[in-house]
VOZAGU-595890 format. One record per residue (C-alpha): residue in one letter; x, y negated, z negated. Coordinates in steps of 0.001 Angstrom, whole numbers, plus 500000, padded with zeros to 6 digits. Layout:
BEGIN
AXYZ
...
***
This chain:
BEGIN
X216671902239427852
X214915899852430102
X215839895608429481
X212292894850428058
X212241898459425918
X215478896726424651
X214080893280424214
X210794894560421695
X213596896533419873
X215349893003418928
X212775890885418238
X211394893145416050
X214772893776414323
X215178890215413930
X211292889773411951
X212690893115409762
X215910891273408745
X214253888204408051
X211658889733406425
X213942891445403859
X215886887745404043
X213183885516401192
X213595888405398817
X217517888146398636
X217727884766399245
X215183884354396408
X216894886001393952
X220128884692394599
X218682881040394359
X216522881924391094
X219335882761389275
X221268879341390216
X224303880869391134
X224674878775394796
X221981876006395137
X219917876098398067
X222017873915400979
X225302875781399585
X223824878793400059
X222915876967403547
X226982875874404196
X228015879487403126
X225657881033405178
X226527879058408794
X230124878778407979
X230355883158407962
X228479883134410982
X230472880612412810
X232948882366412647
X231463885934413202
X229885883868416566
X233212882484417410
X235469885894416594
X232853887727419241
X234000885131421615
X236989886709422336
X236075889948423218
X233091889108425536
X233201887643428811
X231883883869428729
X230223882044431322
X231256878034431757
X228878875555430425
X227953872715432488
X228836869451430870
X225214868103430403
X224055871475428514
X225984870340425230
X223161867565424786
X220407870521424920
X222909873116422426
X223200869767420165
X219065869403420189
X218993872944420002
X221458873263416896
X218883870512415410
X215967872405415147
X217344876220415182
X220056875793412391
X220150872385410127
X216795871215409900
X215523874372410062
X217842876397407311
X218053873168405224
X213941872794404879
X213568877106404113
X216291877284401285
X214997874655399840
X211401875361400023
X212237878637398701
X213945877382395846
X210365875924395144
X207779878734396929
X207445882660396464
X208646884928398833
X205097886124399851
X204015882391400297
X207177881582402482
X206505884561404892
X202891883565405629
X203437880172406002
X205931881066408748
X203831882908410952
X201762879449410915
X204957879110413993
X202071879983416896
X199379877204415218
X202364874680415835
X203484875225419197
X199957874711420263
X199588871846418839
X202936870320420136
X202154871434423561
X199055869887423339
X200719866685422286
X203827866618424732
X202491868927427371
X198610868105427641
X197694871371427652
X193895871789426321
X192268872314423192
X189400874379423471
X186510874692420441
X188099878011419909
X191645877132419438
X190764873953417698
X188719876318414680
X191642878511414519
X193709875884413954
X191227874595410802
X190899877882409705
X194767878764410202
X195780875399407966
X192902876089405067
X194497879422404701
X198330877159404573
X196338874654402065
X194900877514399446
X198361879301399673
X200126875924398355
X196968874902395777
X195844877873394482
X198234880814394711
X200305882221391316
X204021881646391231
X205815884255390106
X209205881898390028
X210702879724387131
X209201877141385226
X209574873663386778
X208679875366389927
X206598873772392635
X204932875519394697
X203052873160397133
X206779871182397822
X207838874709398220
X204772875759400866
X205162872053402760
X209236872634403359
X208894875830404601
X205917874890406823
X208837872031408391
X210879875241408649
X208317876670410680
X207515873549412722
X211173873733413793
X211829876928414400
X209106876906416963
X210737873633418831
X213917875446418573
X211984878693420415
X210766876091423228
X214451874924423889
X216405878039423141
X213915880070425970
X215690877224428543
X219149878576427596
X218305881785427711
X217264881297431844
X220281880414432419
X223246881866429956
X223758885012428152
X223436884639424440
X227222885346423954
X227915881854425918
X226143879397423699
X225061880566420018
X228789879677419263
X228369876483419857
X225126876504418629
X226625877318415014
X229638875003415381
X226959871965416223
X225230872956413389
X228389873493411125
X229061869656411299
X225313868809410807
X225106870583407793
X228614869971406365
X227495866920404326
X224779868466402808
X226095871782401508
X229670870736400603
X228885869153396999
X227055872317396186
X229164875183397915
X232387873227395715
X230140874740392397
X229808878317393315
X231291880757390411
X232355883745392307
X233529885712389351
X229304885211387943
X228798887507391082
X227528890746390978
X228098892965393710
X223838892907394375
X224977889161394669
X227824889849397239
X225893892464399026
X222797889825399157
X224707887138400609
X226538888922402943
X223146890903404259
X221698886493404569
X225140885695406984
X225798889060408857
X222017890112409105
X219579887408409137
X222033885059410718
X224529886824412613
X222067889628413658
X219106887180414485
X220347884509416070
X221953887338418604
X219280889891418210
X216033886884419826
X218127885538422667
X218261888644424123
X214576889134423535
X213767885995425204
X215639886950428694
X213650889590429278
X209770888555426956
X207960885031427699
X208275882163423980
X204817883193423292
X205074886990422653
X208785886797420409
X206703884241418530
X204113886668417910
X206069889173416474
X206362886570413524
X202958888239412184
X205312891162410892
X207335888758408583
X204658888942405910
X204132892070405904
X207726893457405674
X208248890605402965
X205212891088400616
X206174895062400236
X209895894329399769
X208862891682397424
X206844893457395801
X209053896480395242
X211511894669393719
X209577892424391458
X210177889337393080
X206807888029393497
X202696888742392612
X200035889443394854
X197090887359393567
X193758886710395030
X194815882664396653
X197381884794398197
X195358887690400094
X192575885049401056
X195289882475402229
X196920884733404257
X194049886319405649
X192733882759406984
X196203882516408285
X195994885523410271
X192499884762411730
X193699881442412707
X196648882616414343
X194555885409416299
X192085882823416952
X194727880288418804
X196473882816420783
X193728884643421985
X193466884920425404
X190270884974427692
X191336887784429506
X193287890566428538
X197062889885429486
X198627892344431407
X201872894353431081
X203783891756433333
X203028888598431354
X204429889667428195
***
């Protein structure tokens, strides 16, 4: 199996587990048996751990000193601000709203390179980008919630778009790392950083976990959250981005949605209204519309 054969397998592994991820995590925060930045402590303290127990069977490379600054940005955007903002929004938002919303990820980095980098806007891009954040703005206004009273669904829509908004920065710096160290080198400290950073958040709520409320659908759903769409992900797109450019392992965010609405679906965790289909559909032209390229990209620039 050839390095970028390898590389599409991952990334698209990693969308799979996280799209089977807002149904489980759902479920276990609906029924209130680990609040949302708990669920968050749990979550990176198992794969800590799992990161740091790998450690010592792989062969590690030595960081240079001044790297720690970029794993400390890195741990930022990738782990605390970015698991913090999706439990919670969760807590508020429907699975099938969450998943869209995501794949908004695309709209956002062109924006921020547009802002940072100076890259241009064309008339093009800039009505995707309208069309891509109406579809975002009926999702959070209009859409059914098929969670508990006292819900809120537009809270719910606006946290997970942060999520989003970070997890694309954290693509940007991550794609550095990956040039110059294997995975296996830095996603431990990449966890540990984030470990302390979320620490003060989590540890009032993870102290109120009931085990012994647990099913074992509970068990199995938090364990899939810390060995599959942590441990699993966070190894499974590093090694997509050595050998794929930021822009295509972004792209393969469009599956999120779909793997979510029909697991979702199947296990009566959310609705499929009308606000839904036509949000998402916006969303998905205005995605297509912003990444669209004038000419056909060839095999090589993937």
């Amino acid at each position: 199996m050839s390095n970028r054969t390898f590389a599409f397998i991952a990334v698209f592994m990693v969308q799979l587990l996280y799209g089977l991820t807002f149904t489980f995590a759902k479920g276990i925060i609906a029924e209130g048996l680990i609040k949302p930045f708990g669920f968050i402590l749990i979550r990176i303290i198992g794969a800590t751990a799992l990161f740091w127990l790998l450690s010592l069977f792989t062969k590690n490379e030595k960081i240079d000193r001044k790297d720690f600054k970029t794993f400390f940005f890195a741990s930022i955007f990738g782990i605390a601000l970015n698991m913090l903002t999706f439990f919670k929004g969760l807590e508020y938002t429907t699975p099938i709203n969450a998943s869209v919303i995501m794949i908004t990820a695309p709209i956002i980095v062109l924006l921020l390179s547009a802002i940072f980098l100076s890259e241009k806007l064309t008339a093009i891009k800039v009505f995707g980008i309208i069309i891509g954040f109406s579809g975002a703005l009926i999702l959070s206004l209009y859409s059914s919630s098929g969670t508990a009273v006292g819900s809120n669904v537009p809270l719910g829509n606006l946290l997970v778009f942060i999520n989003a908004a970070s997890y694309s920065v954290y693509i940007i710096i991550v794609k550095k790392l990956t040039a110059k160290y294997h995975p296996f080198s830095f996603i431990k400290w990449l966890f540990l950083f984030g470990l302390i950073l979320v620490l003060p958040f989590g540890y009032k709520e993870l102290t109120q976990v009931e085990l012994y409320q647990f099913t074992s659908y509970d068990f199995f759903a938090v364990v899939f959250v810390i060995v599959g769409a942590t441990f699993g992900t966070y190894l499974l797109n590093p090694m997509g981005l050595r050998h794929l450019k930021a822009s295509t392992v972004t792209a393969f965010i469009y599956l999120q949605p779909v793997i979510a609405a029909i697991f979702a679906l199947s296990m009566g965790m959310d609705v499929l209204d009308t606000a839904k289909i036509v949000g998402a559909t916006l969303i998905f032209l205005g995605v297509y519309l912003v990444t669209k390229k004038k000419k056909a990209a060839t095999k090589d620039s993937l």
